[in-house]
C-alpha positions in Angstrom: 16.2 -4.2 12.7 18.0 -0.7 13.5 21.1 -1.7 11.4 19.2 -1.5 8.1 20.4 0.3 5.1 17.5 2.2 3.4 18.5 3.4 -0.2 17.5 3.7 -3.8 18.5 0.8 -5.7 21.6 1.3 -7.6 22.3 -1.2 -10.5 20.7 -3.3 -12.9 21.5 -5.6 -10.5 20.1 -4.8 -8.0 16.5 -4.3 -10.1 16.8 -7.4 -11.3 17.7 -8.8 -7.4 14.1 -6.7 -7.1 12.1 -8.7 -9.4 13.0 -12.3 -7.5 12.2 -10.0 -4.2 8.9 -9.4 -5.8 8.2 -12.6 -6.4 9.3 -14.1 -2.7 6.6 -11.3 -1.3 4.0 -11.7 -3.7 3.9 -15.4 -5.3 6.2 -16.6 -8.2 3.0 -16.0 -10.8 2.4 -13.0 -9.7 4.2 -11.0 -13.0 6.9 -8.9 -11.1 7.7 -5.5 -12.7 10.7 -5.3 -14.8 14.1 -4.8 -14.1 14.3 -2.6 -17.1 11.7 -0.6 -16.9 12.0 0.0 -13.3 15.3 1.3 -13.9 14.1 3.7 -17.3 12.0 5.1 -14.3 14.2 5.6 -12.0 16.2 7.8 -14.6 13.4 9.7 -15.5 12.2 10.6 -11.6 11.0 8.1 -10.3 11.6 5.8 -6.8 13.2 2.4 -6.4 14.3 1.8 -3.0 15.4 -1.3 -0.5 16.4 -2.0 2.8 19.1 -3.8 2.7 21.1 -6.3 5.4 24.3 -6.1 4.5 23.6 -6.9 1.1 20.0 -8.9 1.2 17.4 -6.8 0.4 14.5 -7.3 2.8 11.8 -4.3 2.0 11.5 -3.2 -1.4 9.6 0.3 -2.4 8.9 1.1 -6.5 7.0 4.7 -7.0 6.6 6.9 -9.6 5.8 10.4 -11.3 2.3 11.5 -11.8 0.5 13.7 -14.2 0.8 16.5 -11.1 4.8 17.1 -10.3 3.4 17.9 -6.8 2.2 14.2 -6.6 4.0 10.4 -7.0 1.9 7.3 -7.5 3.1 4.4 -5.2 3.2 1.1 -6.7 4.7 -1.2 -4.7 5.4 -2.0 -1.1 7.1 -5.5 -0.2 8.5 -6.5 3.1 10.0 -10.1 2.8 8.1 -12.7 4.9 11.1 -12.9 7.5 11.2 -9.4 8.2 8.0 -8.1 8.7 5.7 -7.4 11.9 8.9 -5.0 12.9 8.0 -1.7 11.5 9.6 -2.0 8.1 7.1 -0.8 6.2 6.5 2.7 7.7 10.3 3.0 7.9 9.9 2.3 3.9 7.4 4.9 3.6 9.1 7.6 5.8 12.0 7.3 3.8 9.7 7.8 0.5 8.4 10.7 2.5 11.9 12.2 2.6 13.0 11.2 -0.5 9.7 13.5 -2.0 9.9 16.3 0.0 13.0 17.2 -0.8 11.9 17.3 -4.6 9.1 19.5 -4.0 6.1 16.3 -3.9 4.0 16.7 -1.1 0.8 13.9 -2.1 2.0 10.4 -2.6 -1.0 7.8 -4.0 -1.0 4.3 -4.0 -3.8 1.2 -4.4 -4.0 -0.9 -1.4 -6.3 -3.9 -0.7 -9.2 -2.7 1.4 -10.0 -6.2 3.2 -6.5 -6.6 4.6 -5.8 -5.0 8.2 -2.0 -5.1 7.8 -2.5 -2.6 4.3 -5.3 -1.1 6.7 -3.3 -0.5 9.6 -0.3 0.6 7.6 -1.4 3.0 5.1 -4.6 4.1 7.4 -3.4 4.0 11.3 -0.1 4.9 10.6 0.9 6.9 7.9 -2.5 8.9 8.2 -4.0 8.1 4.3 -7.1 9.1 3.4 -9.4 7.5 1.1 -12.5 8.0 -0.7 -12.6 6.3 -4.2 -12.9 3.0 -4.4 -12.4 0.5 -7.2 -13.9 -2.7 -8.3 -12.0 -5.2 -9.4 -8.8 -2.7 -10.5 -6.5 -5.5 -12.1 -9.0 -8.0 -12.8 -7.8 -11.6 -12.2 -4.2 -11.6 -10.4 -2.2 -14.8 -9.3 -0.2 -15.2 -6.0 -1.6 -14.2 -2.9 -4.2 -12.7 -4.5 -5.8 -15.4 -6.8 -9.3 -16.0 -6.8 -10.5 -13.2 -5.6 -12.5 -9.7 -7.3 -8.9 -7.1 -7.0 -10.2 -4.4 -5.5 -8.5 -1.7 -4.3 -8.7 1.9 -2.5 -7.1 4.5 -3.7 -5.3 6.3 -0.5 -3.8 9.8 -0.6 -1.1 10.3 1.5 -0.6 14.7 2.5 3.3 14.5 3.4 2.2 17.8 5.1 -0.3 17.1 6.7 0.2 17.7 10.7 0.2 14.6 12.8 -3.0 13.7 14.7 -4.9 16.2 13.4 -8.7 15.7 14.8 -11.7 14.5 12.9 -15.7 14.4 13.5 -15.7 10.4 12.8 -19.8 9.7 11.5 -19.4 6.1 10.9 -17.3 2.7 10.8 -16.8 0.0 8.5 -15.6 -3.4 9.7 -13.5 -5.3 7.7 -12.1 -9.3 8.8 -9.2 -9.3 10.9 -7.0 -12.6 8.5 -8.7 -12.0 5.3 -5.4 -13.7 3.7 -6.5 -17.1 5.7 -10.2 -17.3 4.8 -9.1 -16.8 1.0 -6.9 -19.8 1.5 -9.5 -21.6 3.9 -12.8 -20.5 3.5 -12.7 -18.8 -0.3 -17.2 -18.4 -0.3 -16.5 -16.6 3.2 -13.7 -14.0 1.6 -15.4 -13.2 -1.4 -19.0 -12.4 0.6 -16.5 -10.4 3.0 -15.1 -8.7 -0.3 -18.8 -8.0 -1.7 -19.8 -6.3 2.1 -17.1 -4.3 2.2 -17.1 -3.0 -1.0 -20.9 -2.2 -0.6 -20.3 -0.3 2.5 -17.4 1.6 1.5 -19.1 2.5 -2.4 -22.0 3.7 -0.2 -20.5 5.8 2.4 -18.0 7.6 -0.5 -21.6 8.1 -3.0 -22.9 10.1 0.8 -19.7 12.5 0.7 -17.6 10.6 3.6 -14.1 9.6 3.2 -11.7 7.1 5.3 -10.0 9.5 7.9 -8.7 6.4 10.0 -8.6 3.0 11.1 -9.3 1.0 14.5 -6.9 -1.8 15.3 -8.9 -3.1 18.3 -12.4 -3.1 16.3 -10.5 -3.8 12.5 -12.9 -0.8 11.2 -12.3 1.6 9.3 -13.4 5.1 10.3 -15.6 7.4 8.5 -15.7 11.5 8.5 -16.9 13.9 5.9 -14.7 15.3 2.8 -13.6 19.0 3.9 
C-alpha cells in the first residue's frame, strides 16, 4: 500500500467518517470517541490522523496533549480489517513520530493490551516501547472485541529519541499466547487464566525493578531488563 495518503483529518467530516472507522476496527458497541470532541482537540494540539485511499480512510490515529508539553498520550490506533498485516501501523506511528517532533514532543504514551502479539509486536518489536507499569482492569468492562474479558493494559513509553537498536542486558521473559483474540472467542476459561498469568508475571517482574525492553516474535515473549 505505497500510494497511501497519511494526513491529519481535516473536517467534521472526516471525524465523523472516524467514528464509523472506529466502530468497523473495534465492534459497533464499542463507544467510538466523538466527532466533536476529537475535533475540540485537534484545535487545541492535539493529533487526528488517517490514511487514506483515495478517499477511504483505512488506518486511523487519535493522540493527545499531556500534563508534560514534552509528552503526547496515544489513544487510539486502528487499521481497518482489509488493510492490515502490511505495515500500516508503524507507518501510522512514524508519521505521529514526525508529526511530534517537529513540535518539540519527544515521549509519546499509550495503553496497549498486553496479551495480544500484534499490539506486542507493534508497539514492543518495532517501535522500541518500553514498559513497566502495568494496570488491572483499566476501563473495566468494554464491548467489541474486547468483551468478557478483565481490560488490562500496559502503559508503553515510546523515546522518539531514542537511538535504534540500542543494546540491553535482557534478565528474563514473559510468554504471552500467540491468538489471544481466538481463545476469547473460543475457549473464554483459557483467555481469562492466560490474562490472570500474565498479569502476575508482569506485576511481579515491574514490583523487582525490571521493565519490558523488547519482544520475541519467534518465542511470543516479552523480554525483561532492568530500569536504568
Amino acid at each position: 500500500m505505497t500510494d497511501l495518503v497519511l494526513r491529519d483529518l481535516a473536517s467534521l467530516n472526516e471525524m465523523k467518517a472516524a467514528e464509523d472507522f472506529q466502530r468497523t476496527v473495534w465492534g459497533k458497541d464499542d463507544p467510538a470517541d466523538n466527532a466533536d470532541l476529537m475535533m475540540a482537540i485537534q484545535h487545541e494540539g492535539g493529533l487526528v490522523a488517517g490514511a487514506f485511499d483515495r478517499d477511504r480512510m483505512v488506518a486511523f490515529l487519535f493522540a493527545f496533549p499531556t500534563n508534560d508539553p514534552t509528552a503526547q498520550h496515544s489513544h487510539r490506533l486502528g487499521v481497518h480489517p482489509e488493510a492490515q498485516g502490511q505495515g500500516l501501523g508503524v507507518r501510522m506511528k512514524l508519521y505521529q513520530k514526525d508529526w511530534c517532533l517537529k513540535r518539540g514532543i519527544t515521549h509519546v504514551r499509550w495503553t496497549y493490551d498486553p496479551a495480544r502479539r500484534a499490539n506486542a509486536v507493534l508497539n514492543i518489536h518495532r517501535l522500541g516501547a518500553t514498559a513497566n507499569t502495568y494496570y488491572r482492569d483499566y476501563y473495566g468492562a468494554m464491548e467489541g472485541i474486547n468483551a468478557g474479558m478483565p481490560s488490562d493494559r500496559l502503559l508503553a513509553d515510546w523515546d522518539l529519541t531514542r537511538a535504534e537498536g540500542a543494546g540491553v542486558e535482557i534478565v528474563d521473559t514473559v510468554s504471552i499466547p500467540a491468538d489471544f483474540a481466538r481463545l476469547v472467542t473460543e475457549d473464554a476459561a483459557k483467555a481469562l487464566s492466560e490474562r490472570q498469568r500474565v498479569r502476575a508475571a508482569l506485576e511481579t517482574a515491574f514490583e523487582n525493578g525490571l521493565q519490558i525492553a523488547g519482544f520475541d516474535r519467534d518465542a511470543n515473549a516479552y523480554l525483561l531488563t532492568r530500569c536504568a
